[in-house]
One Martini backbone bead per residue (centre of mass of N, CA, C, O) as a GRO file, in nm:
protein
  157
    1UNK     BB    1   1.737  -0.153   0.851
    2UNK     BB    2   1.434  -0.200   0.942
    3UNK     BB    3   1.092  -0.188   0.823
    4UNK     BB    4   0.977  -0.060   1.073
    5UNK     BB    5   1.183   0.170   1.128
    6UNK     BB    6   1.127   0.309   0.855
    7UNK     BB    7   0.844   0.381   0.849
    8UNK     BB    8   0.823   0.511   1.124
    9UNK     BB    9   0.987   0.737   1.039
   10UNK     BB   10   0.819   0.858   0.796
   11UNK     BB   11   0.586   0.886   0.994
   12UNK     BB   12   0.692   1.123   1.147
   13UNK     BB   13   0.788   1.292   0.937
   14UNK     BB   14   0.463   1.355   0.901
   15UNK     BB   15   0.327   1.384   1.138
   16UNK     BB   16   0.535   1.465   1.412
   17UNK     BB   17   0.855   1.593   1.292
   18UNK     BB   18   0.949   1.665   1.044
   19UNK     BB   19   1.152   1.809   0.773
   20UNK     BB   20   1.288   1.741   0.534
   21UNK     BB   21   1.138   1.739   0.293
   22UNK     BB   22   0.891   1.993   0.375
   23UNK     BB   23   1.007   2.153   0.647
   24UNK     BB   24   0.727   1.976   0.741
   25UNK     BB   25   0.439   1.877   0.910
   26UNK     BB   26   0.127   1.845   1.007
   27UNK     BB   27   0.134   1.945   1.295
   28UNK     BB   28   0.306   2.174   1.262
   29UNK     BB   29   0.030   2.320   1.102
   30UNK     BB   30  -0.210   2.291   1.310
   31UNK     BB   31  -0.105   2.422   1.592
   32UNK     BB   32  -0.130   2.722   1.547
   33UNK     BB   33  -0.422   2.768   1.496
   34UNK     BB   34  -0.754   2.840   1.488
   35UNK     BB   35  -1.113   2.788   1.432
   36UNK     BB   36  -1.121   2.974   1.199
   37UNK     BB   37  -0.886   2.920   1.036
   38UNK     BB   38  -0.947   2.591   0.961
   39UNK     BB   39  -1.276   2.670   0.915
   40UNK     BB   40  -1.175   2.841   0.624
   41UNK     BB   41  -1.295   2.936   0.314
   42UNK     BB   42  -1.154   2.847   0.042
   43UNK     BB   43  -1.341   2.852  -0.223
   44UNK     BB   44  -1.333   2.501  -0.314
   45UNK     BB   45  -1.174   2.418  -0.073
   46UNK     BB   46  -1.031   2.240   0.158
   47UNK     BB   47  -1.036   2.250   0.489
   48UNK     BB   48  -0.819   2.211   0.750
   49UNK     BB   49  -1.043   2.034   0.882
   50UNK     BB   50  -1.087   1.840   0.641
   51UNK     BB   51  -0.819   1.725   0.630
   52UNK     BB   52  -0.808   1.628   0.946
   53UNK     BB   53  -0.974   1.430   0.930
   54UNK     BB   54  -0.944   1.291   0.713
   55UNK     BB   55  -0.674   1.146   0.798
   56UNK     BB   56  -0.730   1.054   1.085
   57UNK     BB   57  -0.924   0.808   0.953
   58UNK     BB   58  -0.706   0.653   0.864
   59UNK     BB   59  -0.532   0.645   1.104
   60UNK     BB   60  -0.777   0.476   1.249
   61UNK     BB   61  -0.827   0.264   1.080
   62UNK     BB   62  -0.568   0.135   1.013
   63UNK     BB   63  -0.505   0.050   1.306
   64UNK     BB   64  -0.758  -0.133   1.363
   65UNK     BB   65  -0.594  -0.331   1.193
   66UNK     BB   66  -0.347  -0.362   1.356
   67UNK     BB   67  -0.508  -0.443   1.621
   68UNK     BB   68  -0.704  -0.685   1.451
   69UNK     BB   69  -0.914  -0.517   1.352
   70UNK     BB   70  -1.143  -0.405   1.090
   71UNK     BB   71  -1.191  -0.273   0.784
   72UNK     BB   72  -1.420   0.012   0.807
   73UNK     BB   73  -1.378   0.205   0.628
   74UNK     BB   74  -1.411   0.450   0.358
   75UNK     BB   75  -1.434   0.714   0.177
   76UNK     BB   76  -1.748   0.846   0.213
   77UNK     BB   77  -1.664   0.934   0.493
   78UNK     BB   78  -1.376   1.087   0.528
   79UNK     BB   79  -1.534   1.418   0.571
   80UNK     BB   80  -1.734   1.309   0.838
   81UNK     BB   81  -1.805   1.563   1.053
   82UNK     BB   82  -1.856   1.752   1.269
   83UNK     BB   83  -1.875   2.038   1.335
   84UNK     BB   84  -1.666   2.351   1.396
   85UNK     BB   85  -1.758   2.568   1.666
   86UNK     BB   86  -1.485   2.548   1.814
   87UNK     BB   87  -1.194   2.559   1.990
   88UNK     BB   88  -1.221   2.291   2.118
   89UNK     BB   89  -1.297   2.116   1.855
   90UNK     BB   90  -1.063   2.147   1.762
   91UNK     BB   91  -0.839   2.083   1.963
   92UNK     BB   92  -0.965   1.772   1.944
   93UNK     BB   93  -0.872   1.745   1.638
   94UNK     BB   94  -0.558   1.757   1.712
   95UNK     BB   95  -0.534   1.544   1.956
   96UNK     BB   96  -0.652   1.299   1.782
   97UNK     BB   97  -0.448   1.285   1.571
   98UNK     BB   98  -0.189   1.285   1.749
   99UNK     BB   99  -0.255   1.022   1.894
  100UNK     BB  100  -0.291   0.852   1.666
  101UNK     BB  101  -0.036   0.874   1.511
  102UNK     BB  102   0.153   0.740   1.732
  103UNK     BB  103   0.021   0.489   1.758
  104UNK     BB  104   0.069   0.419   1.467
  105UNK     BB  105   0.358   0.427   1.498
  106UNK     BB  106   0.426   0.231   1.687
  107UNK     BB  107   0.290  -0.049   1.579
  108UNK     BB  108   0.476  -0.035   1.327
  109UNK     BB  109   0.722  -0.057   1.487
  110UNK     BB  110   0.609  -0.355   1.589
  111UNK     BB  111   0.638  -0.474   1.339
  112UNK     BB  112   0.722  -0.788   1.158
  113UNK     BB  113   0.824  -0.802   0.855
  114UNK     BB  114   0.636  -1.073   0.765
  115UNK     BB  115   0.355  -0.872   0.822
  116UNK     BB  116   0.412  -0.626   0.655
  117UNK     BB  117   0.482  -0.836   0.381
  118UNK     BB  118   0.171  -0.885   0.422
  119UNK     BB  119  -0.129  -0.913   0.355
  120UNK     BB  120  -0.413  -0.673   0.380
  121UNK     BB  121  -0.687  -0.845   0.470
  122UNK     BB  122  -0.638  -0.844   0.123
  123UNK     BB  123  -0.497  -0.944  -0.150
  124UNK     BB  124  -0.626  -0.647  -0.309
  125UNK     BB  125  -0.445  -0.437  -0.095
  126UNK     BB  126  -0.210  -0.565  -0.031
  127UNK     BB  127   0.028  -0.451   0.154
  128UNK     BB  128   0.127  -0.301   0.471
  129UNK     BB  129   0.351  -0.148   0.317
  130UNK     BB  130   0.165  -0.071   0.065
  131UNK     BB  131  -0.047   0.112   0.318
  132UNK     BB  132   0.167   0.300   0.454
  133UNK     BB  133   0.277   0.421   0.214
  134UNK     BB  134   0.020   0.586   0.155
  135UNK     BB  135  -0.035   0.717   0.355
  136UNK     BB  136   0.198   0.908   0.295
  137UNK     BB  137   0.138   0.994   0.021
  138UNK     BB  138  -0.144   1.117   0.138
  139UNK     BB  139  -0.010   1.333   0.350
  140UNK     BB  140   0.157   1.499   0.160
  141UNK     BB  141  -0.074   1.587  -0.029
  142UNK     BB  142  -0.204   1.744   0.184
  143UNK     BB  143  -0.021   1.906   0.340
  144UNK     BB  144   0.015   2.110   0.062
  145UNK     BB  145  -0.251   2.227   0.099
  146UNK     BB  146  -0.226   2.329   0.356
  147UNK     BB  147  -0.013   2.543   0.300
  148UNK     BB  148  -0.166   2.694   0.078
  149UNK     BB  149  -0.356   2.802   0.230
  150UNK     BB  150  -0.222   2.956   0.448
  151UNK     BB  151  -0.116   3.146   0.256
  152UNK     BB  152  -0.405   3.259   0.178
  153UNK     BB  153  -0.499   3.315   0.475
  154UNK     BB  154  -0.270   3.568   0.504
  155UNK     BB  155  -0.325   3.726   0.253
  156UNK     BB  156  -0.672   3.696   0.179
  157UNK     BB  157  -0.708   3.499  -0.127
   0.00000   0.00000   0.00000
């Protein structure tokens, strides 16, 4: 198999196909809520839309360095979003999730073995595949968080 189709299978994997490691995806967790349940705090967690958000900012950050253009996310950005005040917002932030993610997996399928093996903007930040790599384990890290949360939403506590 080739290292752009084992990523691009790990990336469905976690963001909008998979089942096998932890039996649901990203995609399949956030579709089924509505904007309060979302954007409802337990504790000092964050909410399902922060977390829905966090990933999205890095699946769009890193993508605009796949087609070419300069990677400008921070870190202290990745949680900066307009309030979810409604039903629609939420909706919002779920399709362009969903939209950046395939965006994303197509991208990774097309490249190339030799830019994937290659330096990813500077030479500090490792390979394009040791930057996708953490995606996944970056958004695995968080997916658990989700799936915590909605247990304790459903139970109340």
């Amino acid at each position: 198999m080739k290292l752009n189709t084992y990523l691009a299978n790990r990336l469905k994997e976690i963001f909008t196909e998979g089942k096998w490691v932890v039996g649901t995806n990203f995609k399949e967790q956030i579709v089924d809520l509505d904007w309060k349940q979302a954007t409802q705090k337990i504790e000092n967690f964050n909410t399902i839309a922060d977390l829905t958000f966090h990933i999205d900012y890095y699946i769009a950050g890193v993508a605009n360095v796949l087609k070419g253009g300069t990677l400008d996310i921070k870190d202290k950005f990745s949680f900066d979003y307009p309030p979810i005040t409604s039903e629609d917002d939420w909706d919002n932030l779920v399709t362009k999730f969903c939209a950046d993610a395939e965006e994303f997996i197509a991208l990774v399928e097309k490249m190339p073995d030799e830019k994937l093996l290659s330096d990813f903007v500077d030479k500090q930040y490792g390979t394009y595949v040791r930057n996708i790599d953490v995606m996944i384990e970056h958004t695995y890290y968080h997916l658990g968080q989700i799936i915590l949360i909605k247990k304790r939403l459903k139970t109340g506590n």
